[in-house]
N, C-alpha and C positions, 0 to 999 in steps of 0.2 A: 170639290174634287170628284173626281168619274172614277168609275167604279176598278177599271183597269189602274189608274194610278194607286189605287186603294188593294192593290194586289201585288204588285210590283214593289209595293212599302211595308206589304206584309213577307214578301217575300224574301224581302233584305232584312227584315224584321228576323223571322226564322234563320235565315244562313252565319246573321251574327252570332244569334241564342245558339246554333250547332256549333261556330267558330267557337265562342266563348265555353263551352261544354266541353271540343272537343281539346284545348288550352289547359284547362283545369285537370281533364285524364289523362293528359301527355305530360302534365308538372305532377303530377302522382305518382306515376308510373318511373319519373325521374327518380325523385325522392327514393320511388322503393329500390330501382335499379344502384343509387348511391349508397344505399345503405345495404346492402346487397356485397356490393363491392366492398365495402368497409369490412365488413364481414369476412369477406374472403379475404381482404388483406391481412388480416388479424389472422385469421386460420393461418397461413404461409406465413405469417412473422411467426408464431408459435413455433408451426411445424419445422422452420427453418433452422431458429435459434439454437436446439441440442447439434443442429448438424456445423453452424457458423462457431459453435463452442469446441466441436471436434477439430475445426478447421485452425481455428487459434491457436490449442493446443499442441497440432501436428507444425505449426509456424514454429512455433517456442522450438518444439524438441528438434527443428531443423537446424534453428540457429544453433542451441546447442552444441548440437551435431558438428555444425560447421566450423564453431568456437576451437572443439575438439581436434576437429582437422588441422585447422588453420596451428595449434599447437604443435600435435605430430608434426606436419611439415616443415615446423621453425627445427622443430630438435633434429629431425633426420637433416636438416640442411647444417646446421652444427657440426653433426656427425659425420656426414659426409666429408666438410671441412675441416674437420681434425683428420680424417684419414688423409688424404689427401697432403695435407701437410705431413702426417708421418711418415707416409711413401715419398714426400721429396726429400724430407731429413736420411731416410734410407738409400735413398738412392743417390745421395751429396756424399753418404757416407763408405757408398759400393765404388763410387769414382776416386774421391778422395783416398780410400786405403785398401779396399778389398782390390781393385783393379792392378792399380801400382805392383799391389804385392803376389798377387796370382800372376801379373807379367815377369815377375825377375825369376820366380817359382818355373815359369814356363822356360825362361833364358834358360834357368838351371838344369832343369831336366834336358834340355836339349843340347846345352854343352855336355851332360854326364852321357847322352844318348852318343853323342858325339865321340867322345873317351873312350866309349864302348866298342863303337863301331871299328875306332880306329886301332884298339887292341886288342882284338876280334881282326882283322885285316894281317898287324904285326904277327900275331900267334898262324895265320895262314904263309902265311911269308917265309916266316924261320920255320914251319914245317914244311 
């Protein structure tokens, strides 16, 4: 072998051993990068968890809440519904007898207005 091919073999010789060196510091440097990370994800799962437990709890007292609602609403729509029927029993019962009887009360009065007028007129006549 010449002395050049004897350089060129050392050459590839060395760029592997730097390849292989620089392999080994790049899988290190992983490792420490992943556990690194592990690291941090474990701090934010900690740090997360009192705020993910507030968040549960604000869920619960929502629903609650809603439970609640959804209650109220049932009973005012009851409510509303019985009025409603009471106002049309009241109002079946302003047609059926108050009406009736407030118009013959009205005939009356205007036949006696009538009576009136007309011996009120007599009394101007014979005077």
């Amino acid at each position: 072998m010449d002395s050049l091919s004897l350089v060129l073999l050392g050459v590839i010789a060395l760029a592997s051993l730097l390849q292989a060196v620089s392999l080994v510091v790049v899988a290190r440097e992983g490792l420490r990068a992943a556990r690194r990370l592990d690291a941090f994800a474990d701090r934010v799962g900690r740090d997360l968890q009192p705020a993910l437990a507030e968040l549960e709890r604000a869920s619960q007292n929502f629903a609650e809440v809603s439970d609640l609602a959804a209650g109220q609403a049932r009973r005012l729509d009851g409510l509303v519904a019985e009025a409603v029927e009471r106002i049309e029993r009241a109002s079946d019962l302003l047609q059926d007898v108050v009406l009736p009887s407030a118009g013959r009360l009205l005939a009356a009065a205007a036949a006696f207005r009538g009576i009136r007028k007309a011996l009120q007129l007599l009394r101007r006549w014979r005077s």
